[in-house]
Structure formats: C-alpha cells, structure tokens
N, CA, C and O atoms as a GROMACS GRO file, in nm:
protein
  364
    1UNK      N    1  -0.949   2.958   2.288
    1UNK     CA    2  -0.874   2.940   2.164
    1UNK      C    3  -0.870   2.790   2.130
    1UNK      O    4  -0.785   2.717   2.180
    2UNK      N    5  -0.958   2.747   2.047
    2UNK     CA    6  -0.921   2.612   1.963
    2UNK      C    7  -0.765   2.566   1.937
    2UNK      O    8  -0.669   2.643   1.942
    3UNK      N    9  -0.760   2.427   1.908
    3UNK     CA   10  -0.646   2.391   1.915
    3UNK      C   11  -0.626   2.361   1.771
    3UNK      O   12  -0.710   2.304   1.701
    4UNK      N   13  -0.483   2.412   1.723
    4UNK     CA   14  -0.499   2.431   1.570
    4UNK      C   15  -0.446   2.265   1.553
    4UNK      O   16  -0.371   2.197   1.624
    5UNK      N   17  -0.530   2.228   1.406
    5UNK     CA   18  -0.495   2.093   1.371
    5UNK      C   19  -0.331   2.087   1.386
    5UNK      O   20  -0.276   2.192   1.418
    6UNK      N   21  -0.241   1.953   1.361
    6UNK     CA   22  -0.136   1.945   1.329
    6UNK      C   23  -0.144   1.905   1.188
    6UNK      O   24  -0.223   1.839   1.121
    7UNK      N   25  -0.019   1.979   1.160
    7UNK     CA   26   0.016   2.000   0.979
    7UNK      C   27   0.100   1.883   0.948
    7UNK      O   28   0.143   1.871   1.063
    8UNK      N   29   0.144   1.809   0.899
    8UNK     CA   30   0.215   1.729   0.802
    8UNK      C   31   0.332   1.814   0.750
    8UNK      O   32   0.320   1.900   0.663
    9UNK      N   33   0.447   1.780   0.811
    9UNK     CA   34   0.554   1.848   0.681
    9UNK      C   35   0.620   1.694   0.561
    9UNK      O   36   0.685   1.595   0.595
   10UNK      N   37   0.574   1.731   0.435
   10UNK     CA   38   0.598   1.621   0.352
   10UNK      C   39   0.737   1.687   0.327
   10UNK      O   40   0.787   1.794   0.362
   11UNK      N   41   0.781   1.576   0.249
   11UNK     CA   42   0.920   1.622   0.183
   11UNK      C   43   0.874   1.671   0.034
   11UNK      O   44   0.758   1.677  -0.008
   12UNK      N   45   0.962   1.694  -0.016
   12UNK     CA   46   0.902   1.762  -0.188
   12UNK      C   47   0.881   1.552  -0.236
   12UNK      O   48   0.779   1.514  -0.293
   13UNK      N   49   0.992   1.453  -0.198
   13UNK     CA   50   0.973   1.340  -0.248
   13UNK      C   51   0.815   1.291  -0.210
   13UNK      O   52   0.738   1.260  -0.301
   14UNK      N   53   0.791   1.289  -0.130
   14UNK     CA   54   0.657   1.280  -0.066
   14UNK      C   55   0.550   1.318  -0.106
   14UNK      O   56   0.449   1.250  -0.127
   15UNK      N   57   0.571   1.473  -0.125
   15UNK     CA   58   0.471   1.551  -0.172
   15UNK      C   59   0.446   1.514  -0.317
   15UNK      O   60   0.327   1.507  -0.348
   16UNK      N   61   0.567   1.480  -0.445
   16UNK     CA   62   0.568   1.472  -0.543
   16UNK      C   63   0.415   1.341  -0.571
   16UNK      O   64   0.305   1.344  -0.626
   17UNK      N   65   0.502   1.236  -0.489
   17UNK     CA   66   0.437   1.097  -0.497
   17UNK      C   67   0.284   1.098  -0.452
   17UNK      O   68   0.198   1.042  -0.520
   18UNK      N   69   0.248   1.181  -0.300
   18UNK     CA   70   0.156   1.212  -0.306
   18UNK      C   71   0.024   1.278  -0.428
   18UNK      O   72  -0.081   1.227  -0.469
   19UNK      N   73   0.092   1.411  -0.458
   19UNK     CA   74  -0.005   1.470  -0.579
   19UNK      C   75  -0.033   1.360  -0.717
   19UNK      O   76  -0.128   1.353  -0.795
   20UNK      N   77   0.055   1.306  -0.709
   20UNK     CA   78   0.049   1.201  -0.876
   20UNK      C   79  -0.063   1.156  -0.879
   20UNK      O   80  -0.097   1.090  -0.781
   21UNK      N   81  -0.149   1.170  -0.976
   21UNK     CA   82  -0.062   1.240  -1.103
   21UNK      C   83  -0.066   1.350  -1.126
   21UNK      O   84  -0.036   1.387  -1.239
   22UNK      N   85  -0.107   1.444  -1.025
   22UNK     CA   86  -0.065   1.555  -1.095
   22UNK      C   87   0.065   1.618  -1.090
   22UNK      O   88   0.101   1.620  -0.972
   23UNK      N   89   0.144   1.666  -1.160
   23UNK     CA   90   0.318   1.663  -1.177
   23UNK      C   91   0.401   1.792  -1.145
   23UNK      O   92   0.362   1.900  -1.187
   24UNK      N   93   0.480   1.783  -1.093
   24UNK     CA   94   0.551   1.918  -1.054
   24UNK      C   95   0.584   1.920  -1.162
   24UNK      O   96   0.580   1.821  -1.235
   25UNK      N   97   0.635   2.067  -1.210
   25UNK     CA   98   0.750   2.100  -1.291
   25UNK      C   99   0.840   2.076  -1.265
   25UNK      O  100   0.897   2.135  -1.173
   26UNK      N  101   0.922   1.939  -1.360
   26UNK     CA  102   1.017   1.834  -1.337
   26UNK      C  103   1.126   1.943  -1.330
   26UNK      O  104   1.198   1.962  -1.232
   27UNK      N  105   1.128   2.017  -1.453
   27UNK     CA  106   1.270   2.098  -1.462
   27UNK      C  107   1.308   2.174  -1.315
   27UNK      O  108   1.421   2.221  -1.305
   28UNK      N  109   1.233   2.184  -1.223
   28UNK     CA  110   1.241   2.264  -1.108
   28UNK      C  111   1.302   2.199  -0.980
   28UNK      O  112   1.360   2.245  -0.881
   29UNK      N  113   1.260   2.047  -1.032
   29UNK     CA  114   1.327   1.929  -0.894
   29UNK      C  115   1.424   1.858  -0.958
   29UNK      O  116   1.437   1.792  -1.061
   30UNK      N  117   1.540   1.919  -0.791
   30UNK     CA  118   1.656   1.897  -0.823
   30UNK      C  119   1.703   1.755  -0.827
   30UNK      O  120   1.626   1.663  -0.798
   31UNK      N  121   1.823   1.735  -0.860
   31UNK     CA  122   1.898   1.619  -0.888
   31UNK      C  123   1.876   1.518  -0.773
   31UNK      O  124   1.864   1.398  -0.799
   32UNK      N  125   1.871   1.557  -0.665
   32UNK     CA  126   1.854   1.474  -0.540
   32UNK      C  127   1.751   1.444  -0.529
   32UNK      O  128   1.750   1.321  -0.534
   33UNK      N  129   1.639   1.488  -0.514
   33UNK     CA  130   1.489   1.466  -0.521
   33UNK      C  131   1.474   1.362  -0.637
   33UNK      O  132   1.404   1.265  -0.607
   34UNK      N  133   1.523   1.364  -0.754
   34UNK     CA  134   1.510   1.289  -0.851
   34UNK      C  135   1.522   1.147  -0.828
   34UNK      O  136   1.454   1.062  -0.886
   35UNK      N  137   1.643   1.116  -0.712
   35UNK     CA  138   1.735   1.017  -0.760
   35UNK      C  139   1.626   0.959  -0.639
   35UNK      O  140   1.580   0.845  -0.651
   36UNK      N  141   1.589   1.048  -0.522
   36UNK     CA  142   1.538   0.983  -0.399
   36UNK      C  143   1.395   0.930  -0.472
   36UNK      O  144   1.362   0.811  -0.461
   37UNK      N  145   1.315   1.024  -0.545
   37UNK     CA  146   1.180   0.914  -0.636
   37UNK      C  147   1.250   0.795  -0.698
   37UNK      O  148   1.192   0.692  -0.663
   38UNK      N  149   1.350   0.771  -0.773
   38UNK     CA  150   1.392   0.617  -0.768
   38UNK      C  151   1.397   0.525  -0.694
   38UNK      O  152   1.355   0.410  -0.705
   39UNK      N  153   1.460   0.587  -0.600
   39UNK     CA  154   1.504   0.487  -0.493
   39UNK      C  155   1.406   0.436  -0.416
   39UNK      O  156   1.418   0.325  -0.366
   40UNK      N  157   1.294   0.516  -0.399
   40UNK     CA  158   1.157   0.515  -0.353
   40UNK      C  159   1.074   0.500  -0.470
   40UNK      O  160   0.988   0.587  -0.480
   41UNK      N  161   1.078   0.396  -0.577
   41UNK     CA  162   1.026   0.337  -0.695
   41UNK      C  163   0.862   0.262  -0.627
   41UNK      O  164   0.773   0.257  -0.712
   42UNK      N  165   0.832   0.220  -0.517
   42UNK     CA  166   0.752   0.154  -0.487
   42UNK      C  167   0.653   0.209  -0.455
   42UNK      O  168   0.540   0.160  -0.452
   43UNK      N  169   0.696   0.356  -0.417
   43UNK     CA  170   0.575   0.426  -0.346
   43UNK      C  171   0.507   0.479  -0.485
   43UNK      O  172   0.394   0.526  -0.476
   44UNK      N  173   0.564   0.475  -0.597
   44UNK     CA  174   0.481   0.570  -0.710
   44UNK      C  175   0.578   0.525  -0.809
   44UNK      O  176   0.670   0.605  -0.832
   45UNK      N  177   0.579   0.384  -0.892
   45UNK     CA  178   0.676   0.384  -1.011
   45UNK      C  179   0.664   0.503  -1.110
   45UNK      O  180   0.767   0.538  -1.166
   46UNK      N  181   0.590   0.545  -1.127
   46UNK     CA  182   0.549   0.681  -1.257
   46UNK      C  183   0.649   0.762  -1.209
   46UNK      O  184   0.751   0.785  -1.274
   47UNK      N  185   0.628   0.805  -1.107
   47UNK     CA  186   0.688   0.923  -1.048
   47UNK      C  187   0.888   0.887  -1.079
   47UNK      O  188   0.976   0.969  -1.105
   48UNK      N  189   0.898   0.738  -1.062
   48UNK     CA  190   1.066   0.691  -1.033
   48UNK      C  191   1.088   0.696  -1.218
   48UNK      O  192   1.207   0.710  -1.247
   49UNK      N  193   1.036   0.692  -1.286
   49UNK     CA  194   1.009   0.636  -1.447
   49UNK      C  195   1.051   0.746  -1.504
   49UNK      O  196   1.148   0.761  -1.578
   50UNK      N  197   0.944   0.854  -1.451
   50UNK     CA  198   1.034   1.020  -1.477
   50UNK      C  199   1.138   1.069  -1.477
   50UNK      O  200   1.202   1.133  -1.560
   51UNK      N  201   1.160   1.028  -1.357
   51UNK     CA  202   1.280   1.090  -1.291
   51UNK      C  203   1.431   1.062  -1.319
   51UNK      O  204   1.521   1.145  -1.306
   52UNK      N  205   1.450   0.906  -1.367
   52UNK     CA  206   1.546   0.833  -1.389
   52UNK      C  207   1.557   0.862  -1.573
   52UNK      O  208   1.642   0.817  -1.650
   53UNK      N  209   1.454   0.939  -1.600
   53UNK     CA  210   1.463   0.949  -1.730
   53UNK      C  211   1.502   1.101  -1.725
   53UNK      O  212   1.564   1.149  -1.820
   54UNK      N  213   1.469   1.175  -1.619
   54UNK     CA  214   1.526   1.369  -1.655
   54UNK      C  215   1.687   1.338  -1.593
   54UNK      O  216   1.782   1.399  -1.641
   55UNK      N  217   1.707   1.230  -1.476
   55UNK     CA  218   1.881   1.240  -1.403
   55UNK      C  219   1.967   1.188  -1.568
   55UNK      O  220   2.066   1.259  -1.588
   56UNK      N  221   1.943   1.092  -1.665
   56UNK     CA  222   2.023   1.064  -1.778
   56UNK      C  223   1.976   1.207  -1.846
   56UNK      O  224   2.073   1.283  -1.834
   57UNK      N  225   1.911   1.248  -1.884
   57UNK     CA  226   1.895   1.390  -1.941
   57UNK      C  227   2.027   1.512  -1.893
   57UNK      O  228   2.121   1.548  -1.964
   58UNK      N  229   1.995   1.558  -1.752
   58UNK     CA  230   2.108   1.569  -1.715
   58UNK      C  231   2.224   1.556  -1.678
   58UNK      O  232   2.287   1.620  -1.594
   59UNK      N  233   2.257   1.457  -1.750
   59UNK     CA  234   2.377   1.399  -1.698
   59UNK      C  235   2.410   1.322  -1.537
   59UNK      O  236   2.524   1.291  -1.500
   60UNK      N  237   2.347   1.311  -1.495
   60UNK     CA  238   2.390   1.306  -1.355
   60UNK      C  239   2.444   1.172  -1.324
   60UNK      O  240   2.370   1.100  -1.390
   61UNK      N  241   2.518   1.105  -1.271
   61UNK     CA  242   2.633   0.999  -1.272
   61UNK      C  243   2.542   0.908  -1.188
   61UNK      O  244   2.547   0.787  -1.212
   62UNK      N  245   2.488   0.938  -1.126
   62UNK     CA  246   2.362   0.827  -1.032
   62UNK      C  247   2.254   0.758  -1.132
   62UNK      O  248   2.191   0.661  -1.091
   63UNK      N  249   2.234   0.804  -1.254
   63UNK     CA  250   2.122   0.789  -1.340
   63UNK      C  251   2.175   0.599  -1.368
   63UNK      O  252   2.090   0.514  -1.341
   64UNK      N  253   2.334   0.546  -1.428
   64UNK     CA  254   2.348   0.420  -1.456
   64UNK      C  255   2.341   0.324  -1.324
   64UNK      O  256   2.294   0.210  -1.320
   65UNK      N  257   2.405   0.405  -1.209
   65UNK     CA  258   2.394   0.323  -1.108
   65UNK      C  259   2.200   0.291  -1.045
   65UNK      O  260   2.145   0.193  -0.993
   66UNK      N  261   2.170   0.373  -1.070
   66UNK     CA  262   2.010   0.360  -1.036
   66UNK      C  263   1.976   0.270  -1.150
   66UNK      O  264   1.871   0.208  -1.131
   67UNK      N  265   2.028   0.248  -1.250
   67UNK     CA  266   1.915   0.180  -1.362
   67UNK      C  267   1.972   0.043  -1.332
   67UNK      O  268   1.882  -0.038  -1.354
   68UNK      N  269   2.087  -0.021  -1.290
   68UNK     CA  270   2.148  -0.143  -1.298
   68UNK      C  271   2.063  -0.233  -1.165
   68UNK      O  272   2.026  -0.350  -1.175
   69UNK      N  273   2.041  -0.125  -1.018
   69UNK     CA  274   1.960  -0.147  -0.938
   69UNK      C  275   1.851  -0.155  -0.978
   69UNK      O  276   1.814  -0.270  -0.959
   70UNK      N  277   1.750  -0.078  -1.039
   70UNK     CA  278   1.637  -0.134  -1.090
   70UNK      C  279   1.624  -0.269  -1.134
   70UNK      O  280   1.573  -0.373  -1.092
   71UNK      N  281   1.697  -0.228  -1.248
   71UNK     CA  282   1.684  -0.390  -1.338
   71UNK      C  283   1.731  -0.527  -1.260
   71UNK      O  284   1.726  -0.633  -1.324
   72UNK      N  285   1.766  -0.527  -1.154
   72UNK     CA  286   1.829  -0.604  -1.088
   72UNK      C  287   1.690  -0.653  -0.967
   72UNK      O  288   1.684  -0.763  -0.912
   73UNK      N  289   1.586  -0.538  -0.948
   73UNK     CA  290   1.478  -0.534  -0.843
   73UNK      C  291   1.380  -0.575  -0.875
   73UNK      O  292   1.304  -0.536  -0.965
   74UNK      N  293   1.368  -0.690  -0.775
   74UNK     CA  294   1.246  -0.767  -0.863
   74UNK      C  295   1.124  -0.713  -0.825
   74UNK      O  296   1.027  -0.785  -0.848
   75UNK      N  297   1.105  -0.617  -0.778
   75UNK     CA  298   0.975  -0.547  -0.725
   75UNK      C  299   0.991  -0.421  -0.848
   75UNK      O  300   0.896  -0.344  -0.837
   76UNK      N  301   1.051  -0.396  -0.920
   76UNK     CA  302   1.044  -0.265  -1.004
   76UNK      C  303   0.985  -0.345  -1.166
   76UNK      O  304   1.033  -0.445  -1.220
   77UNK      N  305   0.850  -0.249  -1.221
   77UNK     CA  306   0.791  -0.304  -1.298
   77UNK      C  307   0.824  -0.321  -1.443
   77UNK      O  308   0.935  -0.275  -1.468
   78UNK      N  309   0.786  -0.353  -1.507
   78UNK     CA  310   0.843  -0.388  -1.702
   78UNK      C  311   0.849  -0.245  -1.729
   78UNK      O  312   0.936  -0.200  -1.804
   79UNK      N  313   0.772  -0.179  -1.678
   79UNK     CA  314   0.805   0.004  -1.750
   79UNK      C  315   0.912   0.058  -1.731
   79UNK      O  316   0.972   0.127  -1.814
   80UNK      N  317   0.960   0.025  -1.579
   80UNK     CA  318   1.063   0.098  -1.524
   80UNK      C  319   1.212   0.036  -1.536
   80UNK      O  320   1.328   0.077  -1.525
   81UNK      N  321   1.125  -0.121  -1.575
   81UNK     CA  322   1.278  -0.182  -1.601
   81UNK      C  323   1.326  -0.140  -1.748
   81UNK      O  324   1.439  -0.134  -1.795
   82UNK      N  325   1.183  -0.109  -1.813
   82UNK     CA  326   1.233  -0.075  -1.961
   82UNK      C  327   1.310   0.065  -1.957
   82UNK      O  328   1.406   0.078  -2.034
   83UNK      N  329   1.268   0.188  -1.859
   83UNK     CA  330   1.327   0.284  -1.913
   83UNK      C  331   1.474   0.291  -1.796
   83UNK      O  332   1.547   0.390  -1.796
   84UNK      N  333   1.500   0.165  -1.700
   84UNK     CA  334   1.645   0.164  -1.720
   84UNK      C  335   1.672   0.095  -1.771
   84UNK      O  336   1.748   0.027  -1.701
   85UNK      N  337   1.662   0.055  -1.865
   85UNK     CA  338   1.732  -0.040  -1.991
   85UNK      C  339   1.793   0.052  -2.078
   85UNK      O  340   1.913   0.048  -2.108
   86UNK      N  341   1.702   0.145  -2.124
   86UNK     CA  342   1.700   0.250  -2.198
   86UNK      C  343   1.805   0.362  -2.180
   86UNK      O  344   1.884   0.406  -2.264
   87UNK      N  345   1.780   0.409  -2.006
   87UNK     CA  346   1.936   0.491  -1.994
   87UNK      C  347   2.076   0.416  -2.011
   87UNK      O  348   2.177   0.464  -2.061
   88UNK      N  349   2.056   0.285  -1.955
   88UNK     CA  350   2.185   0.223  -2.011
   88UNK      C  351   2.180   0.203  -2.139
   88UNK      O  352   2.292   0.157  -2.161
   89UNK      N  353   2.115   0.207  -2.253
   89UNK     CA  354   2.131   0.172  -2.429
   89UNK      C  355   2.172   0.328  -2.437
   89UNK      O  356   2.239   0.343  -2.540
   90UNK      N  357   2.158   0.434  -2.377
   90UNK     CA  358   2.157   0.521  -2.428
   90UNK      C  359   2.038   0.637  -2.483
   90UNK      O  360   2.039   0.757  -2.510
   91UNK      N  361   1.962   0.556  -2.482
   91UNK     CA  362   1.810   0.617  -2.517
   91UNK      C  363   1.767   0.728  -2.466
   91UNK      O  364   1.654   0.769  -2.495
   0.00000   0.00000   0.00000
C-alpha cells in the first residue's frame, strides 16, 4: 500500500487568497473571514479591498475600526487606503 500524499488543510482565509483571482461567492463568507482577509491585507490586497467593502455593506462594527488601521498602515496600498477612506466617508 503506497503512502497517501499529505493534504494541506487551508483555512477558507487561505484558500480565498490562494484561488485569487478567482472569487468565492462573497455573499457566502462570513463576517469573520471577511474581517481576517483585512487583517491579512498583505497576503492578497484585492482579496482585503473586497472584503472591507461587503463588512460596511453589512453593517458590521469592525468595518471603521479596520479602515482607520489601514489608513494608518504603511504597507496597505492607495486602493485599499482609498476604499477605507471610503467606508469612513460613507461610500
């Protein structure tokens, strides 16, 4: 009996960042997953750009505190600083 490869268990955050670009169905990943692609902005800004834009969509109370940290990170790019600019204008 061969020895079966070992598998990788990704997280869905992982997995998300991994596939990019190709995109989960955002509406399907939850609030936490969302906030963790922010916070993990480096591994895949696209992926954090999304996400910080569906948590102000839904309301979610982490969406201003994540955007003030962005804009504050000097490693997070003009896109991402723009679209937390944006959840804080309201946009």
């Amino acid at each position: 009996m061969a020895d079966e490869p070992t598998r990788l268990k990704l997280s869905l955050v992982n997995e998300i960042q991994l596939l990019y670009p190709t995109e989960p169905n955002w509406f399907e990943v939850d609030n936490d997953t969302l906030a963790a692609l922010v916070d993990d902005f480096a591994s895949e800004p696209s992926c954090a750009t999304t996400a910080i834009g569906l948590l102000v969509t839904r309301k979610d109370a982490r969406a201003n505190e994540l955007a003030h940290w962005l804009i504050a990170h000097e490693q997070a790019d003009q896109w991402l600083k723009e679209a937390a600019h944006d959840v804080l204008d309201g946009n």
